[in-house]
N, C-alpha and C positions, 0 to 999 in steps of 0.2 A: 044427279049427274045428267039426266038425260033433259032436264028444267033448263041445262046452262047449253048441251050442245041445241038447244033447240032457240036461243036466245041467239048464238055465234049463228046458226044460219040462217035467220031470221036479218040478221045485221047483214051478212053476205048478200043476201039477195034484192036487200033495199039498197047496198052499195054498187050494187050489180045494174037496177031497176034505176038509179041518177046515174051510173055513167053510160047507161041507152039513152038515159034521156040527154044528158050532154050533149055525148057522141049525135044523137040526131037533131039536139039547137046548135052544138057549134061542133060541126067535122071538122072544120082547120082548125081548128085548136088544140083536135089531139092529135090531129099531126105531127102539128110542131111539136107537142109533147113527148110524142114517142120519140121523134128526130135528136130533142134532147136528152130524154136519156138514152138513145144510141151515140151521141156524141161524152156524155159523161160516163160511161162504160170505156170508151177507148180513154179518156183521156184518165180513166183510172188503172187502163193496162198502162198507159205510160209513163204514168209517176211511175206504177209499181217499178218498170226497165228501168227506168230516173235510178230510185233510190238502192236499185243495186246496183247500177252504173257507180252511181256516189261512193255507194259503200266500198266497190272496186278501185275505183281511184285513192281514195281516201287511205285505204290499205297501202297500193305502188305508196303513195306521200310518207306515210309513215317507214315503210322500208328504203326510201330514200332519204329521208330523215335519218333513221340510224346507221346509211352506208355514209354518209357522212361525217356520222360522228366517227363512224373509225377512222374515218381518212385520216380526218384530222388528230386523232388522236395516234395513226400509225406516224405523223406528219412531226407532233410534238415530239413522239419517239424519237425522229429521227434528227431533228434536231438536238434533242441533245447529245446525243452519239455523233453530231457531226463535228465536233472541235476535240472529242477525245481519239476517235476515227481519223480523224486530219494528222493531230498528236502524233499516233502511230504508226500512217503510214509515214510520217516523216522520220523518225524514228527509226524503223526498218528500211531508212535510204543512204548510202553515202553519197553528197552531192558530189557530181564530178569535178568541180574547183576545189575545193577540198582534198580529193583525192590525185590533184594535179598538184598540187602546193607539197604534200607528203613526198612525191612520187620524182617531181621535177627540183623543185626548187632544195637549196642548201640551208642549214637551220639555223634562221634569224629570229629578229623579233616578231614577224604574221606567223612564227609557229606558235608563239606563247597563247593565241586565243584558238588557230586552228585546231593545235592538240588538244585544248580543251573541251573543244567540240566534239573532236573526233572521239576521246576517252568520252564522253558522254553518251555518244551513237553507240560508243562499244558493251559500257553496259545495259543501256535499253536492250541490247541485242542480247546479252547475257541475260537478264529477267526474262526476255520474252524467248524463251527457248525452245518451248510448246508450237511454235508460230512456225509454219514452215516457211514462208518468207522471211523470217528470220536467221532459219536454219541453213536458209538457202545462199543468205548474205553473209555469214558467218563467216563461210570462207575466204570472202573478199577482205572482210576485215581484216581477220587475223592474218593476210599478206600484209595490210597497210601496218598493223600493230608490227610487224617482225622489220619492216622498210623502216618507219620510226625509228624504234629503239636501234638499229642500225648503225642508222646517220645521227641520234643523237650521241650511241657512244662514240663516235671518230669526234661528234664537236665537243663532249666535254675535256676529251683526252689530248684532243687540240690545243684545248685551253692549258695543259699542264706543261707544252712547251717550254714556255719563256722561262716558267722556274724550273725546269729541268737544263738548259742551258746555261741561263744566264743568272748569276747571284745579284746581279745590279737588277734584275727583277720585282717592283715592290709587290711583296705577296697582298699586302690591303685592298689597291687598289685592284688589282684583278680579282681579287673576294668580294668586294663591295659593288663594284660597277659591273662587274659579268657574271660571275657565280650568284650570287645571290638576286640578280635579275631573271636568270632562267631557273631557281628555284622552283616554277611549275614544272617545266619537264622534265626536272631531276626526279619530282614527286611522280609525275607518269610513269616513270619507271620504276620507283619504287612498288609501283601499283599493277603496273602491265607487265615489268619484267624485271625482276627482281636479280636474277641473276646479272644481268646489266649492271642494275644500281648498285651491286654489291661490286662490281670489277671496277667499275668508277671510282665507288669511295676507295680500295682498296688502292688503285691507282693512287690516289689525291693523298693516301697515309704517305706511300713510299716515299713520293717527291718531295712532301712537304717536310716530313724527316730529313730526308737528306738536304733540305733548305734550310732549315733550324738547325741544324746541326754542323755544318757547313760556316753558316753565319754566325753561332756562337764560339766555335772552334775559332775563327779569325779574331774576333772582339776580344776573347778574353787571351788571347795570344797578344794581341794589343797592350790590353792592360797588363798584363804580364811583365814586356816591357818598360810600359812608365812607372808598374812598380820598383822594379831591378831598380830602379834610378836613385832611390828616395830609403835608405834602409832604415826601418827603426829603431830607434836605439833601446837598445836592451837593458835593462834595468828595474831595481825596483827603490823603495822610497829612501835606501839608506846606503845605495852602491851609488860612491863615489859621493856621500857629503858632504862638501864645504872643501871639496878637492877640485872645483871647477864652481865656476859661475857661469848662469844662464840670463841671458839681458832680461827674459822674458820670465823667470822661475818662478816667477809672484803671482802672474798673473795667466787666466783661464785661457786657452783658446777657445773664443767663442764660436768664431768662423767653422772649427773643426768639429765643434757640440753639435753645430747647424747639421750636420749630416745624420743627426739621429731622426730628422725628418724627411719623408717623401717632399713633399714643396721646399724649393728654392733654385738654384742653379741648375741647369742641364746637364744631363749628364755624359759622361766624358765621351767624345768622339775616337773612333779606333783612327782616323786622321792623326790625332793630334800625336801618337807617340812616332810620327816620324819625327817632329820638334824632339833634337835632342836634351834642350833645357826644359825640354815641359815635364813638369814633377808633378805629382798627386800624392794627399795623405791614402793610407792603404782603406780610410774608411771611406774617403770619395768614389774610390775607386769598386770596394764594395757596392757602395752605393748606386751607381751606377748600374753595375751589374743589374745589381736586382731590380733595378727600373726597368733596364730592358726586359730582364724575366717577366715583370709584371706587368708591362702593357702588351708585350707579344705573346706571351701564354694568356691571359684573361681574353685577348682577342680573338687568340685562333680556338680558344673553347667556344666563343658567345657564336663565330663563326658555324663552327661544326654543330651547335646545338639548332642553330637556323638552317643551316643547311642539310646536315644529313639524320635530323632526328626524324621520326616516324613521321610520314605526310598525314595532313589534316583529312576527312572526309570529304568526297569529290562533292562542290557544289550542285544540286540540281537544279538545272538551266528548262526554260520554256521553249518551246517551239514554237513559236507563233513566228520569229524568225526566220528566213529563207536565206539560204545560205549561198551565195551567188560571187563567184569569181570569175573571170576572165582574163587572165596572165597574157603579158606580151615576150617578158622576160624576165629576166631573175634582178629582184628589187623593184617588182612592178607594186601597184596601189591600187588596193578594191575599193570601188564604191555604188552604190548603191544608185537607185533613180535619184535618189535626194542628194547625194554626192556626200553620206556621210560614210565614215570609216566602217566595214565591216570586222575585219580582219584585224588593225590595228588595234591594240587595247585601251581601252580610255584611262587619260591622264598618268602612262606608263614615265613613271618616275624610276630614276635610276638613286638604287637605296644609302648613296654614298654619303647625304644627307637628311636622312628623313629619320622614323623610330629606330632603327638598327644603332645608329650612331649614338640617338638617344643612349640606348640600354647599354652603348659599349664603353659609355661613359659617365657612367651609373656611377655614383659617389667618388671621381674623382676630381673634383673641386673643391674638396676639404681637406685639411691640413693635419697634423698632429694635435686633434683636440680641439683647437681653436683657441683656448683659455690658455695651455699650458704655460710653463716658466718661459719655452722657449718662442714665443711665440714672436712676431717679429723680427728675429733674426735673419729670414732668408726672404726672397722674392718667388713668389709662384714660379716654380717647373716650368720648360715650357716640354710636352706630352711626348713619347717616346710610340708609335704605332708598328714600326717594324724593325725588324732589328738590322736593315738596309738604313735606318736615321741616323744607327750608331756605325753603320761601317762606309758612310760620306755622300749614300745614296739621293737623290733628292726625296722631299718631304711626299708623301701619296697626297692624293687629293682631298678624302677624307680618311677621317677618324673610322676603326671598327672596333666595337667597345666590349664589353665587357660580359656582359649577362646576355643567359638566351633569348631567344626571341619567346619561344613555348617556355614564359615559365612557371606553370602547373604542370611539369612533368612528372610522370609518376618515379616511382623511384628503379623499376627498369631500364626505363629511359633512360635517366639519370646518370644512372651506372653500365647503360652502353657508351653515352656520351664520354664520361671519364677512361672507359677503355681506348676509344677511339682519342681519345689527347693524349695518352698517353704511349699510345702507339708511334703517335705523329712525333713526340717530344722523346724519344726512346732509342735515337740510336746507340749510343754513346756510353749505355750503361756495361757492354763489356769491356769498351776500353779504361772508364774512370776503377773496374774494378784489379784492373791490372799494377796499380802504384800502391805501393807499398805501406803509405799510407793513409789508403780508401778501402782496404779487405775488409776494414771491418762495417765498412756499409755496405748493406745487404739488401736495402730498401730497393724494387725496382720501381725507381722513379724515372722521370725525364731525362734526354741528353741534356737538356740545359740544366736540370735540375742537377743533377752528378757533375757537372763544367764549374757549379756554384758549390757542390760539395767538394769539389775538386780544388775550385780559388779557394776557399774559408778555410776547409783543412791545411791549405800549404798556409794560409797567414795567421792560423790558429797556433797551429806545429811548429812554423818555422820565423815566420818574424817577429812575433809574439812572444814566442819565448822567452824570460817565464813570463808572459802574458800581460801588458799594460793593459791595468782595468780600467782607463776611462776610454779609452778607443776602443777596446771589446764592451764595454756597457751601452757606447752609443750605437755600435753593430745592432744591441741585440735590441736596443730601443727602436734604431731601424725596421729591424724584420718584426717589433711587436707593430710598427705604422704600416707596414707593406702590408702585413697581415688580415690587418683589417680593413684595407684596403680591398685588398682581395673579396673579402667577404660580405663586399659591400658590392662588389663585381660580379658573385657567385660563383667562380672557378674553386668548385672544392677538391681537385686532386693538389692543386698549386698550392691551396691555404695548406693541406696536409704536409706537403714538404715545407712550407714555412715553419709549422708549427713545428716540424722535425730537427731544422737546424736549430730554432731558437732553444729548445731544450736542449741541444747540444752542446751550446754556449754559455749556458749557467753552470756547468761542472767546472767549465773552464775559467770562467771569471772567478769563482769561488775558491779556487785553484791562487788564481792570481793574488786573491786577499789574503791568505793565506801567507802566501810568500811576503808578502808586503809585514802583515804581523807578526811573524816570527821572525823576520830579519830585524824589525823593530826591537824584540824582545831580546834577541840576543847582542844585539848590540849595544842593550842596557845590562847585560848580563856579563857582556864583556869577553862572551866566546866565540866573534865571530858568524860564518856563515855557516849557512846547512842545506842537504837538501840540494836542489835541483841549482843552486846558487853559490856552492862549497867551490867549484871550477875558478868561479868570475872574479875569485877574491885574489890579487896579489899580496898581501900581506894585512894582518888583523888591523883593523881601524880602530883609532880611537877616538873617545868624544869625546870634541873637541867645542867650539862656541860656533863654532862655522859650520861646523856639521850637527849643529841641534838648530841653528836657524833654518839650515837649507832643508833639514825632514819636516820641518815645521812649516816652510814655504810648500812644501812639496804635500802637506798634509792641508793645508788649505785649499791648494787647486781640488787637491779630489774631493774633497768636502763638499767645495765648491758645485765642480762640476754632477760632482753626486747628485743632488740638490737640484740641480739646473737640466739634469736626466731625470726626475721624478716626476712622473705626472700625477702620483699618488701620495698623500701626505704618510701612509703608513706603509712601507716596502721593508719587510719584516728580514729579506736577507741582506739587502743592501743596507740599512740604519745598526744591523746588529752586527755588521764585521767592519761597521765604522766606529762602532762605539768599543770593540775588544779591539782598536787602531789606537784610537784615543787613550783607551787605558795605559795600553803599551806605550803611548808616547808621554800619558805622563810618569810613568814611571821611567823613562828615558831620563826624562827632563829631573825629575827627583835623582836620579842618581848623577847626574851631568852637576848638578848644584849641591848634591852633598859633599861633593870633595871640595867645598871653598867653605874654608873653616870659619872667614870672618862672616856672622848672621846677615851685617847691615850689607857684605857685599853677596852675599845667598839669595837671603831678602831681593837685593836687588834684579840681582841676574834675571829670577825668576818673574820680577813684573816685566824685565824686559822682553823677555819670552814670550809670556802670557796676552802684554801689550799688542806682540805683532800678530800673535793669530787673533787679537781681535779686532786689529786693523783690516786684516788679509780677511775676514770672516763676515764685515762688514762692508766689503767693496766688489764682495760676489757677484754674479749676472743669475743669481737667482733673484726671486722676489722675498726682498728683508722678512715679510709677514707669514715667512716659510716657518709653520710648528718647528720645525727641526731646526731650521737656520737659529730661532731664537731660542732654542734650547743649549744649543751649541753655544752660543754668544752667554745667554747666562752662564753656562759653566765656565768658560774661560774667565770670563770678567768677575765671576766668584772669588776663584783663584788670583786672580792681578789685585784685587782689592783687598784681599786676606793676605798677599803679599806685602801690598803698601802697609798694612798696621803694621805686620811684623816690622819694615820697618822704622816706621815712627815710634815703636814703641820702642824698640831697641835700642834707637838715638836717645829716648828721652832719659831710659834707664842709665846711659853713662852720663 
C-alpha cells in the first residue's frame, strides 16, 4: 500500500511541477483556462435551472392536456343530453297557441291534431311526475284537460240534434262524414275522461233508438197497408178443386220465387202505399223489410264498433317540432316560416268513402250463391243505407257498411259492441210484447228486430193460414240469404235474430205440408176435411176429373217451385213431405180411376193424368238436371207408360 500511495504522489507532484512550468511559459493560457471553466460551471448551473424549468412546464402541458380531455369529454356529455334535454323541456311546456286554440276557439277540425298534441304533453306530464316543473304544470294542464272535454261534450251532443229533431235526418251521413271524422277526440275522452265518453255514448244510444224506432214503426206501418190490400188466399192443394179455374194454375210464379233472394228489385218505399192500387205479394214485402233490417242494423253495428269500441294506444309523437300559432280569429290558419300547415292534419279525408265503406260493404255484392236454380231471375238491388231510403228521404252521400273497423276484437269487445246495438235497436221490445200474439217471445232482441217478429207473426198467424208453403219456403229461403249475408258483414246479434226467426218458420211450414197431405189423403179416402181445415169445407167434395187435374196442376207448381227453392240437391224435410204428397196423390189418383169399370177407359184416364204432370214437370224454372226433378219425371213417366201397356194390351185381348 504505501508502494502505490508513494507512486500517486510522486504523479502529483510531477503534475504539479508541468503546470509551474506552463503557468510560467504560458500565463494566458491559464487564464483563459480558468475563465472557461468559470464560464462552463455557470453554464452547467443553467441547464441544471433549464431542465427543471422543462420538467415544470412539461408537467402545467400534461395537466392541460388532461383538463382538456375533460372538457371535452364533459362537452360530448353534453351533447348528448342536449336533444333528450331539449325533448323535455319541451315536454314540460304547453305552448300558448295551443292553449289559445283549447281555451278560445270552438271544436273544429285544428282541434283533431291540436288535441293530439295536447293528449301527448298530458302524458309526458303524467311519466314525468317526479319532475317538479312538471308538477308545477300539472295544474295548468288538467284546466286545459277539463275546458276540452267541456266543449268537446256540447260538440258531440250538438251533433245529435238533427236526429233528435228531425226524422228526414240521414243518420249515415252524419255517422260517416262527422262522427267518424272526430273519432280522435271521441278517443281523447275515452282516455282523459271517461265519464264524458260514457255520457256521450249514452246520449248517441237514446236518440239513435228512438231514431230506429221511430223510422221502423212508420215503414212497417206502411207496409202494413199495401199489405191490407192484397189478401192471400187461403187454401190448401185440394180446397176448392176443379170448382174454379186459375189462368195461371199450371204455371210457377217465377217473379214471386225471385224474393227468396237478397239481389233483384228494390225494396218497397213506405211512399208508395199512398198509391191506392199499389199492391205487393206479402213475400215482397217481407222482403223488404228485412233489407232494411240488414243494411241499417249491419251499419249502425260496423258504425258503433269504429266508433265507440276501446280507442287504440296514443301514438308517440317527436318533438323536434315547435308548436307555434298565432290566431286572428276563429277559422284562422297556422303556418309556419315555410307556410306549411301546422295545425291542419295531413291529407284529412272525410271517411264517407275510404276503408269504412269498404268494410260496410263487406260481401254485399253477391247473390244467393251465384250457381243456384235461381239465378238470373232478378237484377241487382239497388243498397238500402238508412232506413230514411225507405221512408222517401233522399239517398246519403255515402255507403256505411257493415263490419268493424277493429276487427281483431277480443271477445269483450265484442260483446260490449252487441250490447251497445242492442241497446240502440231496443226500444220497442215492451210494446211488441204486448200483442197477444208475441207473449210468447221472450227473446230481448231489437225494436226492429220484434217490428219483424211482429210483421212475420201477423203473416205467419194470420194470412197464412193454414200456411201456403211455397211463399213461406221462399220467406225462409230469404232469411237463410239475409243470413249470411249478415255474416259475411259480421253483425252477430242481427245473424242471432235471423237464425231465430228462421227456425221459427220450419215448424210452420211443416205444419203447412202437413195440411196439404192429409187433405190429400182424405180426400182419397172420401172423408173430407180435418183439422185446422174442417171450418173452410161447405159441403164434402167429391173426386171428380177436374179436381184430380187441378191437385195435380197444383202439385206441380210446388214441386216445381220446391225445386227452384233448393240450393241443395239433398233437403231431407223438404224432398220427404214431397214424396208422402206424392204418395198421397197417387193414391188419390188410384182411387179417382178405380171407379171406371172399363180397364181401356181406366187405363186411359190414368195416362192422361200421368201425362200432364209430366208435361207440368218438364216445363219447370228449375234446372231439368235437378237429381230430384229427374227422379220425379222417371216415376211419373214409369207410371204413363205402364199405363199405355195396360192399354194396348187390353185392346189387343178383345
Amino acid at each position: 500500500m504505501s508502494s502505490e500511495e508513494d507512486r500517486s504522489r510522486a504523479k502529483e507532484f510531477v503534475e504539479l511541477h508541468d503546470q509551474v512550468q506552463v503557468h510560467a511559459l504560458f500565463p494566458e493560457f491559464y487564464d483563459v483556462s480558468n475563465t472557461s471553466i468559470t464560464l462552463l460551471d455557470s453554464l452547467e448551473t443553467f441547464l441544471s435551472t433549464f431542465q427543471k424549468d422543462l420538467s415544470a412546464v412539461s408537467g402545467q402541458i400534461s395537466d392541460l392536456q388532461d383538463r382538456s380531455k375533460d372538457i371535452e369529454n364533459r362537452l360530448k356529455s353534453r351533447r348528448k343530453i342536449e336533444k333528450p334535454l331539449s325533448h323535455l323541456i319541451a315536454d314540460l311546456t304547453i305552448p300558448p297557441p295551443l292553449a289559445t286554440i283549447i281555451l278560445d276557439t270552438n271544436v273544429g277540425e285544428p282541434w283533431i291534431s291540436t288535441i293530439a298534441e295536447f293528449e301527448r304533453r298530458l302524458d309526458s306530464l303524467k311519466m314525468r311526475g317526479r319532475v317538479k316543473a312538471a308538477r308545477d304544470l300539472s295544474e295548468v294542464a288538467e284546466g286545459l284537460r277539463i275546458v276540452a272535454a267541456t266543449k268537446l261534450r256540447q260538440f258531440f251532443l250538438s251533433l245529435l240534434t238533427p236526429m233528435r229533431n228531425n226524422m228526414s235526418t240521414n243518420i249515415s251521413v252524419i255517422q260517416s262524414s262527422i262522427f267518424l271524422k272526430y273519432r280522435s277526440l271521441y278517443a281523447f275522452l275515452q282516455r282523459q275522461a271517461s265519464p264524458v265518453a260514457g255520457e256521450v255514448q249514452r246520449a248517441y244510444i237514446g236518440v239513435a233508438r228512438t231514431y230506429f224506432e221511430t223510422g221502423f214503426r212508420r215503414y212497417i206501418r206502411s207496409l202494413g197497408w199495401i199489405k191490407a190490400r192484397a189478401t192471400e188466399k187461403v187454401d190448401t192443394i185440394v180446397i176448392g178443386a176443379g170448382e174454379y179455374v186459375q189462368q195461371q194454375e199450371s204455371e210457377v210464379d217465377v217473379e214471386r220465387l225471385a224474393y227468396a233472394r237478397i239481389d233483384g228489385p228494390g225494396p218497397v218505399l213506405s211512399y208508395m202505399a199512398d198509391d191506392k192500387t199499389h199492391k205487393e205479394p206479402p213475400e215482397a214485402l217481407l222482403r223488404s223489410l228485412l233489407l232494411v233490417l240488414l243494411d241499417n242494423g249491419t251499419s249502425e253495428y260496423t258504425f258503433l264498433t269504429a266508433f265507440f269500441s276501446s280507442p287504440p294506444p296514443l301514438p308517440r309523437f317527436t318533438s323536434s317540432q315547435t308548436f307555434t300559432h298565432t290566431p286572428s280569429r276563429p277559422g284562422f290558419e297556422t303556418r309556419d316560416s315555410n307556410s306549411s300547415m301546422l295545425l291542419s292534419p295531413p291529407q284529412m279525408v272525410s271517411p264517407t268513402r275510404t276503408e269504412f265503406d269498404e268494410l260496410r260493404s263487406l260481401g254485399s255484392e253477391t247473390g244467393f250463391g251465384g250457381n243456384g236454380p235461381l239465378t238470373g231471375l232478378a237484377s241487382p238491388r239497388r243498397r238500402v243505407t238508412s232506413i230514411n231510403n225507405v221512408l222517401g228521404a233522399p239517398p246519403p252521400l255515402g255507403d256505411v257498411g257493415a263490419l268493424g273497423v277493429n276487427g281483431k276484437d277480443s271477445k269483450e269487445e265484442q260483446a260490449s259492441m252487441n250490447a251497445i246495438w242492442k241497446q240502440v235497436m231496443d226500444p220497442v221490445l215492451e210494446y211488441c210484447q204486448v200483442r197477444p200474439f208475441l207473449v210468447t217471445l221472450q227473446s230481448p232482441l231489437s225494436a226492429a228486430l220484434n217490428y219483424i217478429s211482429f210483421f212475420l207473426q201477423t203473416y205467419i198467424t194470420q194470412s197464412l193460414a193454414p200456411h201456403p208453403t211455397i211463399p213461406l219456403l221462399t220467406i225462409i229461403r230469404l232469411t237463410e240469404d239475409v243470413m249470411l249475408e249478415v255474416q259475411k258483414r259480421g253483425c252477430q246479434p242481427l245473424e242471432t235474430f235471423i237464425f231465430t226467426m228462421r227456425l221459427k218458420m220450419w215448424p210452420v211450414w211443416q205444419k203447412g205440408m202437413a195440411d196439404h197431405i192429409d187433405g190429400v189423403k182424405r180426400m182419397a179416402e172420401g172423408t173430407g176435411a180435418a183439422g185446422a181445415l174442417a171450418g173452410m169445407w161447405t159441403r164434402k167434395v167429391g173426386v171428380t176429373e177436374a179436381a184430380i187435374k187441378s191437385i195435380c196442376q197444383r202439385y206441380v207448381i210446388m214441386f216445381n217451385s220446391f225445386v227452384a227453392l233448393s240450393s241443395q240437391q239433398e233437403e231431407t224435410m223438404i224432398f220427404s213431405n214431397l214424396l208422402r204428397l206424392r204418395q198421397e196423390l197417387t193414391k188419390l189418383i188410384a182411387s179417382y180411376t178405380d171407379k171406371i169399370t172399363d180397364p181401356v177407359a181406366k187405363a186411359t184416364a190414368q195416362s192422361t193424368v200421368y201425362d200432364a204432370l209430366l208435361q207440368g214437370l218438364s216445363k219447370g224454372p228449375h234446372l231439368v238436371s235437378h237429381p230430384k226433378a229427374q227422379s220425379e219425371i222417371a216415376f211419373w213417366r214409369e207410371r204413363e207408360e205402364e199405363a199405355r201397356r195396360r192399354i194396348v194390351s187390353t185392346r189387343r185381348q178383345r
